[in-house]
C-alpha positions in Angstrom: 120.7 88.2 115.4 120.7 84.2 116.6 124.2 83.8 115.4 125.3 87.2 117.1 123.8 86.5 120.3 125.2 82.7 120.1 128.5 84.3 119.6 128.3 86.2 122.9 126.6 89.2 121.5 124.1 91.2 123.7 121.1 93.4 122.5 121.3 96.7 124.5 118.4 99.9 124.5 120.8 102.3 123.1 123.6 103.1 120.6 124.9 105.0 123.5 125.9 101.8 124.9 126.1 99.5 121.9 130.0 98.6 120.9 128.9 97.4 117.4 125.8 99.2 115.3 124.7 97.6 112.2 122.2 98.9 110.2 120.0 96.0 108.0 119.6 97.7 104.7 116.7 97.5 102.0 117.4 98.8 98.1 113.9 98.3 96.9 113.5 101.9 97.4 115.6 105.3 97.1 113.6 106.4 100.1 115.0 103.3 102.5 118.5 104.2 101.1 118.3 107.8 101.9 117.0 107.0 105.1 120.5 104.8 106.1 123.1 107.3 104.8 121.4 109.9 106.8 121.5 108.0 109.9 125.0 106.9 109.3 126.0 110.4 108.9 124.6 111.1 111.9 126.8 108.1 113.6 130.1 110.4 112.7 130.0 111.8 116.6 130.0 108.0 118.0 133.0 107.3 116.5 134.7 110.5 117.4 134.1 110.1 120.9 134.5 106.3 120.9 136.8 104.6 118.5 136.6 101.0 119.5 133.0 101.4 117.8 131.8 99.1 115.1 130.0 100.8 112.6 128.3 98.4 109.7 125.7 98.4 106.5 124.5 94.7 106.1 122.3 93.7 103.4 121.0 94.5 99.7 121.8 98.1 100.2 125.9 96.8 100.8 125.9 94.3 97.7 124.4 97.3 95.6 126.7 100.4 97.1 130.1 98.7 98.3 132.7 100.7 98.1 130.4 103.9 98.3 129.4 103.5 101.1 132.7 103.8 103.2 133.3 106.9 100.4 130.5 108.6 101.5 130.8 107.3 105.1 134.4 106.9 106.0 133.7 106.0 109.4 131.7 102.7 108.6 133.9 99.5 109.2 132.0 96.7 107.5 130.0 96.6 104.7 128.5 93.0 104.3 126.1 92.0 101.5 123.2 89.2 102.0 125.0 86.5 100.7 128.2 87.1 103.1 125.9 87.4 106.4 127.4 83.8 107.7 130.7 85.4 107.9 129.5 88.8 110.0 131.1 87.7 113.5 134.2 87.1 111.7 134.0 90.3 109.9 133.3 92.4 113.1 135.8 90.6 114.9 138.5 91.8 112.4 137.0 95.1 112.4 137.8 95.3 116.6 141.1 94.1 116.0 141.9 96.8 113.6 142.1 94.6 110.6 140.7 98.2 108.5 137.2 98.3 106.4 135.8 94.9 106.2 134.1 94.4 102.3 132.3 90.9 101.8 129.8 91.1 99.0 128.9 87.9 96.4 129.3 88.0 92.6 127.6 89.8 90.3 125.0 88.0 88.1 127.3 88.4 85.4 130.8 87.7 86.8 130.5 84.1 86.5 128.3 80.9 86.0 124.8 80.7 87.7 126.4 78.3 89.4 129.6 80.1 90.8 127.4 83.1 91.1 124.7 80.8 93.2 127.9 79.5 95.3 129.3 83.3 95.9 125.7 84.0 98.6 127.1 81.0 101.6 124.4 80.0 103.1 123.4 81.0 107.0 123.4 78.1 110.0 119.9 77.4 110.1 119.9 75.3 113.0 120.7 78.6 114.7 117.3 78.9 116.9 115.7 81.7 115.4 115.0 84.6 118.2 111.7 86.1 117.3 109.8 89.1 118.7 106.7 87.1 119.5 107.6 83.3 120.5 104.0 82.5 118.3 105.5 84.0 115.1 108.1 83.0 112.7 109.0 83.3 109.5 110.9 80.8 107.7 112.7 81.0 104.4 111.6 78.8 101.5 114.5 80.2 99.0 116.3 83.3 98.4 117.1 85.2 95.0 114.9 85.6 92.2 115.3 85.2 88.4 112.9 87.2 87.0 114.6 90.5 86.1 111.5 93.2 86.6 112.7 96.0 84.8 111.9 98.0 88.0 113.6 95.9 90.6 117.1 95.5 91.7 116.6 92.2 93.7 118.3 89.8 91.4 121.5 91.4 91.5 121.5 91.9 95.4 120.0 88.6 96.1 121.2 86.9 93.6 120.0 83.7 91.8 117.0 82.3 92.7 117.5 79.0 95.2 115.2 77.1 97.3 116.3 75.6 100.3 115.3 71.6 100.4 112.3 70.4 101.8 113.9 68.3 104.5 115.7 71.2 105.6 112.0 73.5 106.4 110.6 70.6 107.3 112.8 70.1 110.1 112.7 73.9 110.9 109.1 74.4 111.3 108.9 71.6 113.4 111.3 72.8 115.6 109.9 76.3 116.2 106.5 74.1 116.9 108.5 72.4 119.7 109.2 75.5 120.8 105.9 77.3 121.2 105.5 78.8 117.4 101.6 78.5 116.3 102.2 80.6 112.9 104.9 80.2 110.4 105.4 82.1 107.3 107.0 81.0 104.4 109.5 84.0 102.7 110.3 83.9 98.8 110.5 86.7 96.6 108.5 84.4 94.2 107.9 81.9 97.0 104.7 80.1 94.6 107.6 79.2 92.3 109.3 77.3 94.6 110.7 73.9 94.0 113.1 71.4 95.1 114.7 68.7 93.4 117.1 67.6 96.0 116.0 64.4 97.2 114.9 62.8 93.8 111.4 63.8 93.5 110.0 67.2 92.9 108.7 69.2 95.7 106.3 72.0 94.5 104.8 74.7 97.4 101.7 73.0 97.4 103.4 69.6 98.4 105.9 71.4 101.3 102.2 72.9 102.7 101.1 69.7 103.1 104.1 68.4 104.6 104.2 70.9 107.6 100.4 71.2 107.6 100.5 67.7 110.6 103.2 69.2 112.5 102.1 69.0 116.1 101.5 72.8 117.5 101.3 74.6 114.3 97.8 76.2 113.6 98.8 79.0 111.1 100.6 78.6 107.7 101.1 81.6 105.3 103.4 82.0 102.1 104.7 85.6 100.5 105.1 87.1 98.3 103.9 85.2 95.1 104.1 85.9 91.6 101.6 86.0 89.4 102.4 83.2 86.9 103.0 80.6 89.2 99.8 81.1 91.3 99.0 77.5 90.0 95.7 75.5 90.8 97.5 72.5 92.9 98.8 75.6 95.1 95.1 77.2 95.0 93.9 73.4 96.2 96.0 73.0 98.7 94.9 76.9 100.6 91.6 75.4 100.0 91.9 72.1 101.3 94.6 72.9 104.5 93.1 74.0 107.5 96.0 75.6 108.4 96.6 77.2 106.0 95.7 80.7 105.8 93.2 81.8 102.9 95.4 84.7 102.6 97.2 85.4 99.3 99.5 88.3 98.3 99.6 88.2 94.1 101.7 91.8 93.1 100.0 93.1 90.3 102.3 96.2 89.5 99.8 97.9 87.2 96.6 97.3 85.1 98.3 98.3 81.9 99.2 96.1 79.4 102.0 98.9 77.8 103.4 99.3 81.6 103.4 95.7 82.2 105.5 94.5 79.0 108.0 97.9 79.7 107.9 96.7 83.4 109.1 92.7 81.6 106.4 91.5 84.1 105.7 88.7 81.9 101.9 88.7 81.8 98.9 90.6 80.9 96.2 92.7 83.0 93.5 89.9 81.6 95.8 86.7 82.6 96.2 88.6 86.3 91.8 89.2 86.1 91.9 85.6 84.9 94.3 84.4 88.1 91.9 86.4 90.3 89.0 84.1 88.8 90.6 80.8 89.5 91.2 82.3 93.1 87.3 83.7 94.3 86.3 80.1 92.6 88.5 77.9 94.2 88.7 79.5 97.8 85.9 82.0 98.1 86.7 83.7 101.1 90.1 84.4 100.3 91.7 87.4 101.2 93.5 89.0 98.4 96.1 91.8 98.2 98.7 93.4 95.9 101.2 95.7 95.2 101.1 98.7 92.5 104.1 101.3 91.0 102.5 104.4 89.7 104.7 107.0 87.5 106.4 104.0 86.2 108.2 105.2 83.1 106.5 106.4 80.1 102.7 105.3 82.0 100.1 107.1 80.6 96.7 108.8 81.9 95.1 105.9 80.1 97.2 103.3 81.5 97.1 104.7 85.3 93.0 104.4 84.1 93.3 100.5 83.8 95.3 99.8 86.8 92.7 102.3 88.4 89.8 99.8 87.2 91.8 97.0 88.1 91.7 98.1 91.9 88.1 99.0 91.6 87.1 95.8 90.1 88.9 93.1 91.8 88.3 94.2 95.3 91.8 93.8 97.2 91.6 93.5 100.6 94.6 96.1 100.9 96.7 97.2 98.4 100.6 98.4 98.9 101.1 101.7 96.8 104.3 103.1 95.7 105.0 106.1 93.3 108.1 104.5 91.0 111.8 105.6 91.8 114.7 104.8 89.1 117.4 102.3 91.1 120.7 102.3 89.3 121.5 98.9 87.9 117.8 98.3 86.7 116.7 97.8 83.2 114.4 100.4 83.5 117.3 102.5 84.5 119.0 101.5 81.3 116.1 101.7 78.9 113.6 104.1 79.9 113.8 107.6 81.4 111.9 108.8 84.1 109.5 110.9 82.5 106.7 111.1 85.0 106.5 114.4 87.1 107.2 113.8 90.4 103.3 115.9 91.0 101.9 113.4 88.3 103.1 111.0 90.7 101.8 111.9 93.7 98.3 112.7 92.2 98.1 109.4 90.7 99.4 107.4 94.1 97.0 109.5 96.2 93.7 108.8 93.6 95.2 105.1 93.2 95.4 105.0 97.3 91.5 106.4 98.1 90.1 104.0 95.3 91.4 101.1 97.4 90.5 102.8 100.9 86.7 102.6 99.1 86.9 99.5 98.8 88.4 98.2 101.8 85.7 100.2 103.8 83.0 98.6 102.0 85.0 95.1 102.6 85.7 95.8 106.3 82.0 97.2 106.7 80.8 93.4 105.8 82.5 92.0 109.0 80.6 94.1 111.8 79.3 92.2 113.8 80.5 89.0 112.9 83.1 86.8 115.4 86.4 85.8 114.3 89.9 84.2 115.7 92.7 86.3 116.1 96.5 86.1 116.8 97.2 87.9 119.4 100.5 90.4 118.6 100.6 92.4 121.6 99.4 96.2 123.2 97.9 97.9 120.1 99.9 100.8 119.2 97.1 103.7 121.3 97.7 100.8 124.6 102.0 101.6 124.1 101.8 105.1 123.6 99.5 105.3 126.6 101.5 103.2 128.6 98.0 100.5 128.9 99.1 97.8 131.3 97.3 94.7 132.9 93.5 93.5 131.8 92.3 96.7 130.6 94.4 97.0 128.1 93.7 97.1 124.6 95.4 94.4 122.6 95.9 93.6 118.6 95.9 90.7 116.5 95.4 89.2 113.0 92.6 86.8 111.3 93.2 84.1 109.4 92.9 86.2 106.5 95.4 89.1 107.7 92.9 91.5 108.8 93.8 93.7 112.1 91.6 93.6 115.3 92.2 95.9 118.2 89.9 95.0 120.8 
């Protein structure tokens, strides 16, 4: 959005009015995807009554679909995957002068060396000034890709490789949004605890990059997501626990609490190394606030294995827990490897029971702060002070602890 509106670009209320529409696409789920060819379908009368519109489909869901896309939405006129975003004003200038569909996607992880593939996702001007929604927020990225290959996922062939921008470089960021009124920063990775960078000599882990923004003048906030489980290392668990500023806050994906699902998921660890990561956590920072991420209906998963990740939840007493009944995306292992065999009602059943086991226990966690006094991060109206149209200082407002739970007072 920084480099459009620095190239003259102007954010309007309405498509009515908007000369270029592009829709910022997600392929982590069939759902998202659906969602976007619907809408673009629905974009078939813009065109028809104004021509000059640019229509486009930016992100993971344009590296994954390409060509289909304009197939199954011939009036789209740019389809630009992540690691071509540096060249969208270009691309939507040749679109308004006619120049035809505009296609920019990177490499695929196997057309090339990691290297040449790393080189085909150009990096983005980061000394753009980021425009955020709330001038106290930001969120900076640590490093883009990821090289694990979950057989579930399709992020490391629409992200490609997994690179971590140099220290110096978020450094220099973070202090800059400081200067300019930022109190919380978040650091983005898909692995973002595996981060590293080598660039200037010595070795830069995430622990070390907290402590180097942790002094910057202005800053009160730090948070990092998402992690992965085998890199949630006990220099990283030191420095939450020894950073003011940073926020005891950590979000560890477990996926499931079966061992079976976990090795046919290629998750790289066990249901008793993740019980054994939650240990080191509650020891080393007590009052952290824990959260994770869970597939149910994942191929070939079991009554008994939906049992263990159901006594994971119970037992290690997630703050939240994101819950997501398992869809097959083409180009996945598991796509490959494994069919589908889960009933879309087995799924449903099992997300729901998964989904109230966790609502238990968040109850009985949120029930433990009544009456106590905490800090929040003021976001804004709360949704009921919007809807009603709340103005002035009766109005009902929301905001965030350190540890990412929600108050609306």
């Amino acid at each position: 959005v920084a480099t459009l509106e620095d190239a003259g670009f102007q954010r309007v209320d309405s498509r009515r009015s908007a000369d270029v529409i592009l829709f910022n696409t997600c392929s982590v789920r069939q759902h998202a995807e659906d969602k976007v060819y619907s809408a673009l379908g629905r974009l078939k009368h813009v065109k028809e009554h104004r021509p000059g519109t640019v229509i486009g489909v930016i992100g993971c869901m344009a590296q994954k679909d390409r060509q289909r896309i304009f197939r199954q939405a011939p009036h789209v006129d740019l389809v630009v995957g992540p690691g071509q975003l540096s060249r969208l004003v270009e691309l939507i200038e040749r679109a308004k002068a006619g120049d035809g569909p505009q296609l920019a996607i990177s490499l695929d992880r196997h057309a090339g060396t990691r290297a040449e593939v790393a080189g085909s996702f150009t990096r983005l001007d980061f000394n753009v000034p980021a425009r955020r929604p709330s001038g106290a927020q930001a969120m900076v990225r640590a490093m883009f890709g990821c090289d694990n290959f979950c057989t579930y996922c399709i992020v490391p062939s629409v992200r490609g490789p997994e690179q971590c921008r140099p220290a110096d470089e978020i450094v220099t960021e973070t202090r800059r949004l400081a200067d300019a009124g930022c109190i919380e920063v978040t650091l983005l990775g898909q692995t973002v605890n595996s981060y590293v960078d080598r660039s200037g000599g010595a070795t830069v882990r995430l622990s070390d990059l907290l402590y180097r923004i942790h002094d910057i003048d202005g800053l009160q906030r730090i948070r990092f997501v998402t992690n992965y489980p085998k890199h949630m290392t006990d220099d990283l668990l030191a420095a939450v626990r020894d950073l003011d500023r940073v926020c005891p806050y950590l979000h560890v994906p477990a996926q499931s609490g079966s061992d079976a699902v976990l090795r046919r998921m290629k998750r790289g660890y066990t249901a008793a190394f993740y019980r054994d990561m939650l240990r080191r956590i509650r020891e080393t920072i007590p009052n952290a606030a824990v959260t994770s991420d869970f597939i149910v209906g994942f191929c070939g998963e079991t009554d008994a294995d939906f049992e263990q990740t159901l006594d994971l939840v119970r037992h290690s007493r997630f703050k939240n827990s994101f819950i997501f009944k398992y869809s097959t995306r083409p180009g996945t292992k598991a796509a490959e490897l494994y069919a589908d065999d889960v009933s879309e009602a087995v799924k449903r059943r099992r997300n729901n029971e998964l989904l109230a086991a966790q609502n238990a226990v968040s109850l009985e966690d949120n029930l433990r702060q009544v009456g106590r006094q905490v800090e929040v991060l003021v976001e804004g109206p709360s949704k009921s002070a919007r809807k009603q149209g709340q103005e002035g200082d009766r109005q009902e407002l929301v905001g965030r602890t350190t540890c990412d739970r929600i108050v609306v007072f």
